[in-house]
C-alpha positions as CSV (number, residue, x, y, z in Angstrom):
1,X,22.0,6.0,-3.8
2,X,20.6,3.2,-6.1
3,X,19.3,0.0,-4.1
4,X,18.9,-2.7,-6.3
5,X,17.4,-6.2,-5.0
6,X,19.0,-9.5,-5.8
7,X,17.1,-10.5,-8.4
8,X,17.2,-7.1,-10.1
9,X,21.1,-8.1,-10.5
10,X,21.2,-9.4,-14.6
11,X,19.0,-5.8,-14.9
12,X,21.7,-3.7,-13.3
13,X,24.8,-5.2,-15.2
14,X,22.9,-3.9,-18.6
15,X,22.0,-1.1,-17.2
16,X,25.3,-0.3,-16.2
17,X,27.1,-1.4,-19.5
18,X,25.0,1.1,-21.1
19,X,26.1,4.0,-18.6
20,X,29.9,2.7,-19.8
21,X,29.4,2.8,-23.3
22,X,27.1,6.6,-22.9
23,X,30.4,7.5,-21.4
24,X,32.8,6.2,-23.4
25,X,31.2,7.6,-26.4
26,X,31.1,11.3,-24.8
27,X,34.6,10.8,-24.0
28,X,35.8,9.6,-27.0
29,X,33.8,10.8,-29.7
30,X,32.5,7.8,-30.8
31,X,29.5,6.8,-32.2
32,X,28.0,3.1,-30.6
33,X,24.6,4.3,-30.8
34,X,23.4,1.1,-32.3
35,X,24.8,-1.1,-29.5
36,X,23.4,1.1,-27.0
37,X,19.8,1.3,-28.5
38,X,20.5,-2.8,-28.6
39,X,21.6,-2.9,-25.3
40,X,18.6,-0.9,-23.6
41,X,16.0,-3.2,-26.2
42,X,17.8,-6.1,-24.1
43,X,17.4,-5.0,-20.5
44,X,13.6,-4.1,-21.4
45,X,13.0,-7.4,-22.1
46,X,14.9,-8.8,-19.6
47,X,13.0,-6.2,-17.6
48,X,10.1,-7.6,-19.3
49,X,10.7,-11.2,-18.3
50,X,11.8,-10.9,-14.3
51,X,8.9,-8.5,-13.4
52,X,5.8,-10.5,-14.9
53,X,7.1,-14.0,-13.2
54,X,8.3,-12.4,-9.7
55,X,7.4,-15.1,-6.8
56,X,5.0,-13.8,-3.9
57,X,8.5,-13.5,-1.9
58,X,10.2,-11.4,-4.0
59,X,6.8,-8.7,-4.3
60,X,7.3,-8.7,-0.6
61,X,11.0,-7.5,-1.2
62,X,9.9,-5.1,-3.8
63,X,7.3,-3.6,-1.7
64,X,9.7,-3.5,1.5
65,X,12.3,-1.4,-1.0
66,X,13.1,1.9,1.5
67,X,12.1,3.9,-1.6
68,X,8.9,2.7,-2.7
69,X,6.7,6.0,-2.1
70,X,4.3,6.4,0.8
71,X,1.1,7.7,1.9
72,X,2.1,11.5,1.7
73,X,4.3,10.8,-1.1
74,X,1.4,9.4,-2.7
75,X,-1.0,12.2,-1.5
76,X,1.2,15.0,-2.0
77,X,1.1,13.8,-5.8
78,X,-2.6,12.7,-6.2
79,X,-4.6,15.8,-4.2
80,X,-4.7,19.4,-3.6
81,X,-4.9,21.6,-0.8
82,X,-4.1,18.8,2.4
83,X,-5.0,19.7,5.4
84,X,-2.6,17.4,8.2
85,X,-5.3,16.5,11.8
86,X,-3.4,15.6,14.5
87,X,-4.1,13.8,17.6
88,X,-7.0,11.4,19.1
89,X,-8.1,13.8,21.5
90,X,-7.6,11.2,24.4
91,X,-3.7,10.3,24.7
92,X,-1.2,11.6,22.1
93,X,-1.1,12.3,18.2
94,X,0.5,9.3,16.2
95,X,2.8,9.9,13.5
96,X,2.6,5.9,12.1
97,X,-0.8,7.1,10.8
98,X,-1.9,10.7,9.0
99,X,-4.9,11.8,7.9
100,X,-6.9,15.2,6.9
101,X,-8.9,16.9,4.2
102,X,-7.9,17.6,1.0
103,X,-9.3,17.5,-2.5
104,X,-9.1,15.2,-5.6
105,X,-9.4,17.1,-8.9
106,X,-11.4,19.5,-6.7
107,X,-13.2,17.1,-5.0
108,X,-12.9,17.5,-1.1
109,X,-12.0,14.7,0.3
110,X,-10.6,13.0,3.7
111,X,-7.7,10.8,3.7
112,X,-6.5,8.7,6.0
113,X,-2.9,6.5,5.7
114,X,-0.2,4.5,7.6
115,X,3.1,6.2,6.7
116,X,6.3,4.7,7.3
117,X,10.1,6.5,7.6
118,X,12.8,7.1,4.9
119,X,15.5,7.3,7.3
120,X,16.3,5.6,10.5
121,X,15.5,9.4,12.6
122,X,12.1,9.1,10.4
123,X,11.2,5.7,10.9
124,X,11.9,6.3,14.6
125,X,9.1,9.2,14.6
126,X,7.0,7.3,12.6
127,X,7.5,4.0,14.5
128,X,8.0,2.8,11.0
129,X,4.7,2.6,10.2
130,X,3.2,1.0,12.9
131,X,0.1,2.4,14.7
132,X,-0.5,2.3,18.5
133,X,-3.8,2.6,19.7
134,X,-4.2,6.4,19.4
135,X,-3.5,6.1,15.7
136,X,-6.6,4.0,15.2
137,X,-8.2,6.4,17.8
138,X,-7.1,9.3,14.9
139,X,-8.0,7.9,12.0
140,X,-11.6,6.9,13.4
141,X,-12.1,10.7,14.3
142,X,-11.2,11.7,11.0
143,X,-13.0,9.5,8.9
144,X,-16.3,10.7,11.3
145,X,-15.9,14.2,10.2
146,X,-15.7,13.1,6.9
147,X,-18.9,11.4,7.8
148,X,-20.6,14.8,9.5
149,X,-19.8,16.9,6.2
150,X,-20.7,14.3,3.4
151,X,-17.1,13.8,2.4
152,X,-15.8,10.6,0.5
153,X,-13.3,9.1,2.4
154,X,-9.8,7.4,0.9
155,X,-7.5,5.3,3.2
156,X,-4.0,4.2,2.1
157,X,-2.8,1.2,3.1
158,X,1.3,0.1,4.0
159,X,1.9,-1.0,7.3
160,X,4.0,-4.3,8.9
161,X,1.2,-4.6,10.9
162,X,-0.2,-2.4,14.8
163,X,2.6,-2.1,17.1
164,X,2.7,-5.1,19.5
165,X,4.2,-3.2,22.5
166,X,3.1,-3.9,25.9
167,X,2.0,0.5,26.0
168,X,0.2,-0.7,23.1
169,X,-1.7,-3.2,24.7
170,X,-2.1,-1.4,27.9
171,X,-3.8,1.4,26.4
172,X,-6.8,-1.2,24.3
173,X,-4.6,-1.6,20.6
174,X,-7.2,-4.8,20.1
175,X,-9.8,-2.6,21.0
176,X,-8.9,0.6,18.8
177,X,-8.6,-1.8,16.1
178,X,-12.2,-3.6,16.7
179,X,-14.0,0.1,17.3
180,X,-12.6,1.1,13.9
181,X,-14.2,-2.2,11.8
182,X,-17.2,-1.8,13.3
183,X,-17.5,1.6,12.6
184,X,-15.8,2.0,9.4
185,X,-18.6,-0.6,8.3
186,X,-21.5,2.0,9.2
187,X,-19.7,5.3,7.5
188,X,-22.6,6.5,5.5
189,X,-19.9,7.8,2.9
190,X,-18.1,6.5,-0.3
191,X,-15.1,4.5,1.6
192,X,-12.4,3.8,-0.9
193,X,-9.3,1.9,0.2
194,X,-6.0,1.3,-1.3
195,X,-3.3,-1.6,-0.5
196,X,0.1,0.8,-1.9
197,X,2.5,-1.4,0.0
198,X,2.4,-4.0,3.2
199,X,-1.0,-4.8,4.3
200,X,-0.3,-6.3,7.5
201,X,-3.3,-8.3,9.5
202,X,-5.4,-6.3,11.5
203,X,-3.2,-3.4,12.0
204,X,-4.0,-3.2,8.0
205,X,-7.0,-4.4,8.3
206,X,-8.2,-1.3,10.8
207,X,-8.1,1.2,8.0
208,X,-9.6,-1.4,5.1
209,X,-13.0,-1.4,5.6
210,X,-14.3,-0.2,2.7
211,X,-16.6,-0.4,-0.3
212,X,-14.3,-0.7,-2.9
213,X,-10.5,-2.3,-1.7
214,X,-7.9,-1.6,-4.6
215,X,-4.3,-2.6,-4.4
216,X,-1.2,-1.8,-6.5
217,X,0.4,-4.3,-8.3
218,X,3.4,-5.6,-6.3
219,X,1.3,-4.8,-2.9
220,X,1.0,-7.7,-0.4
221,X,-2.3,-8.0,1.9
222,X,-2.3,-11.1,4.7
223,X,-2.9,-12.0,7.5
224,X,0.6,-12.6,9.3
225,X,3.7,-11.7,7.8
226,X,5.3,-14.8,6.4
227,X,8.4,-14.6,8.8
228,X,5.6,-14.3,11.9
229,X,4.0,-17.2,9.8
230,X,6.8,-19.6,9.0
231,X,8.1,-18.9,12.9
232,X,4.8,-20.1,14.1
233,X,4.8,-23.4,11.6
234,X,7.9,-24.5,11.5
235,X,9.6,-22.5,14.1
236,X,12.1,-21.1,11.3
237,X,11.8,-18.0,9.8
238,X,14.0,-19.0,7.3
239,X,10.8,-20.7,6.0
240,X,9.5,-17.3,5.1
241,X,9.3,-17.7,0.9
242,X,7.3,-20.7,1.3
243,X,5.0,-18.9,4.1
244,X,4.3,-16.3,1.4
245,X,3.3,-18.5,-1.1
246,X,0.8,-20.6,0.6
247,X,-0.6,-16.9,2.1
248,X,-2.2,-16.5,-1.5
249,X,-1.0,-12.1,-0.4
250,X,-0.1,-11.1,-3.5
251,X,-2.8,-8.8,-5.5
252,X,-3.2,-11.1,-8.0
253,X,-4.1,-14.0,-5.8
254,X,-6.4,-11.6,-3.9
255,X,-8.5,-10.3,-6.8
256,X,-9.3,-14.3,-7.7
257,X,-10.3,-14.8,-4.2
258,X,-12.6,-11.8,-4.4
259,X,-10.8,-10.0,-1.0
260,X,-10.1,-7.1,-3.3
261,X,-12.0,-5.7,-6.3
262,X,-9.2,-4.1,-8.5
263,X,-5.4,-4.0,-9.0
264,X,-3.6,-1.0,-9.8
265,X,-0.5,-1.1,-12.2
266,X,2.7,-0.3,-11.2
267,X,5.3,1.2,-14.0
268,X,8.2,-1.9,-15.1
269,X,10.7,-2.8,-12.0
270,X,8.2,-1.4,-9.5
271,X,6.7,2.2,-7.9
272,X,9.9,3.0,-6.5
273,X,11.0,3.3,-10.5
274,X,8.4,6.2,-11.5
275,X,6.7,8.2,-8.6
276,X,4.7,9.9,-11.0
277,X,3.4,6.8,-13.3
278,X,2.5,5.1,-10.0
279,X,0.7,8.6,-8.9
280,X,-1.1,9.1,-11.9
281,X,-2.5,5.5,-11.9
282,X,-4.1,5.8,-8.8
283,X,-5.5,8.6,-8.8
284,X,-7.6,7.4,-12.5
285,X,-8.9,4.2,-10.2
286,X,-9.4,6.7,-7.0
287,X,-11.8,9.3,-9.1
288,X,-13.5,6.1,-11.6
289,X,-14.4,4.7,-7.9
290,X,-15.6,7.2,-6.4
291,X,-17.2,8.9,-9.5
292,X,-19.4,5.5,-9.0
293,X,-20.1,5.2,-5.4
294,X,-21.4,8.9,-4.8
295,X,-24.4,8.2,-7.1
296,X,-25.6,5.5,-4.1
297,X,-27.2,6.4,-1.0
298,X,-25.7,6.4,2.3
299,X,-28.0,3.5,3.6
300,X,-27.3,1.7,0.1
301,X,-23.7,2.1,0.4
302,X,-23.7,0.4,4.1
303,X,-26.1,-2.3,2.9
304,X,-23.6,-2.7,0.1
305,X,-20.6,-3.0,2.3
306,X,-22.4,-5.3,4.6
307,X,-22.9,-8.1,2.1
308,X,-19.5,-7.8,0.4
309,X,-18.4,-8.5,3.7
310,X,-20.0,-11.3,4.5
311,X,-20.0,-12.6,0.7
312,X,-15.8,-13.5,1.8
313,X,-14.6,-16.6,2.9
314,X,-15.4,-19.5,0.6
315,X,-15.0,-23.2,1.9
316,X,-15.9,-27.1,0.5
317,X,-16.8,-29.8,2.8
318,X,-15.9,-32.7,1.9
């Protein structure tokens, strides 16, 4: 079933006068071939037009659409030969966040990613796509035997934000998250990671450590969500559009601010509209970054990573 957003709506009436007329000349064995070709050079403009001005609040729609693709969507596309770990070894294996080995274009690889639900029975096993403590726990034990056997690691990013649950908390969720920057910024292996869809503060942030930080084109990266924001600023979460625009989140705002080094292209009207495009545009950036950072040392790479960190933040007194 088609899901269309509201300001897709001027998109979909073309769209669907050109089904009408495709059917009408099957049916009746007529030939409106011109108004059809006319019709679809329309809604690619229009297409055109709506998707190159969209407003920071209306990415965050597109990148919330229950179809956009996920991590294993994305991995099950990009790499060979996966490999699912499970489990922290300490408490219980978390299905919010996978990871494993596999290999790009032959490459071995580990890859590590928040994954989300389709459904609602998914998104109840996944805890749609947000990572309690154990998660973090998993992820770091991955990414450290990618570490032992030399392995470049890739992390994929799409995730409200850590699950805020008093279990959560109980079992050290600030803590997982705070072990996993600190040692994702010693990993003395390429760290490549990728913003696909919600970046959500630090439950985002506990997988984005790396030396290069890409994100697709209609992916969002912040601090707070702008509902948690606006309910915190103006106590309405009705507020929420104008808390995304003053988060700068978008990918575009990002790159200028230097928090991320690259955005990814999505194909017209969003991911969700060509698995494959969006696929086969990561996984160029993915190989073009990496294919870079394996000529640098381990040492280099964490002296590298150390100063883009601390390069971040720019302020003016006044």
């Amino acid at each position: 079933m088609s899901i269309y957003l509201e300001f897709e709506k001027p998109i979909v009436e073309l769209e669907r006068k050109i089904e009408e007329l495709e059917k009408f000349t099957d049916s009746e064995e007529m030939n409106l071939a011109g108004e059809i070709g006319e019709l679809r050079k329309k809604a690619e403009k229009l297409k055109k037009e709506i998707f190159s001005n969209l407003t920071p609040w209306q990415r965050i729609k597109l990148v919330r659409h229950p179809h956009r693709p996920y991590t294993l969507d994305y991995i099950n596309l990009t790499m060979d030969d996966f490999q699912e770990l499970h489990g922290d070894r300490s408490f219980s294996d978390d299905k919010a966040i996978v990871g494993g080995m596999a290999k790009l274009d032959g490459r071995p690889i580990v890859v590590v990613g928040h994954q989300k639900g389709r459904d609602t029975k998914e998104n109840l096993k996944r805890n749609f796509g947000m990572p309690h403590p154990e998660g973090y726990r998993k992820s770091l034990r991955i990414m450290e035997l990618g570490e032992k056997f030399g392995l470049p690691i890739i992390t994929f990013i799409d995730t409200p934000g850590a699950y805020p649950g008093i279990g959560a908390e109980e079992r050290g969720q600030a803590g997982a998250i705070a072990e996993n920057l600190r040692e994702m910024s010693h990993l003395k292996v390429p760290l490549v990671s990728l913003v696909i869809g919600e970046g959500g503060s630090g439950g985002a942030l506990g997988l984005g450590v790396g030396d290069r930080i890409l994100m697709l084109e209609n992916a969002v990266y912040s601090v707070i969500s702008p509902e948690g924001c606006a309910a915190i600023l103006w106590k309405e979460r009705s507020k929420a559009p104008e808390a995304a625009k003053a988060l700068n989140l978008t990918a575009q705002n990002l790159l200028g601010l230097e928090i991320i080094d690259e955005v990814i292209p999505e194909p017209l009207g969003g991911a969700h509209r060509n698995y494959e495009e969006s696929a086969s545009n990561i996984k160029k950036s993915l190989k073009r970054n990496l294919e870079e950072l394996t000529k640098l040392s381990g040492r280099e790479l964490v002296e590298r990573r150390y100063n883009k960190y601390r390069k971040m933040g720019k302020f003016l007194e006044s």
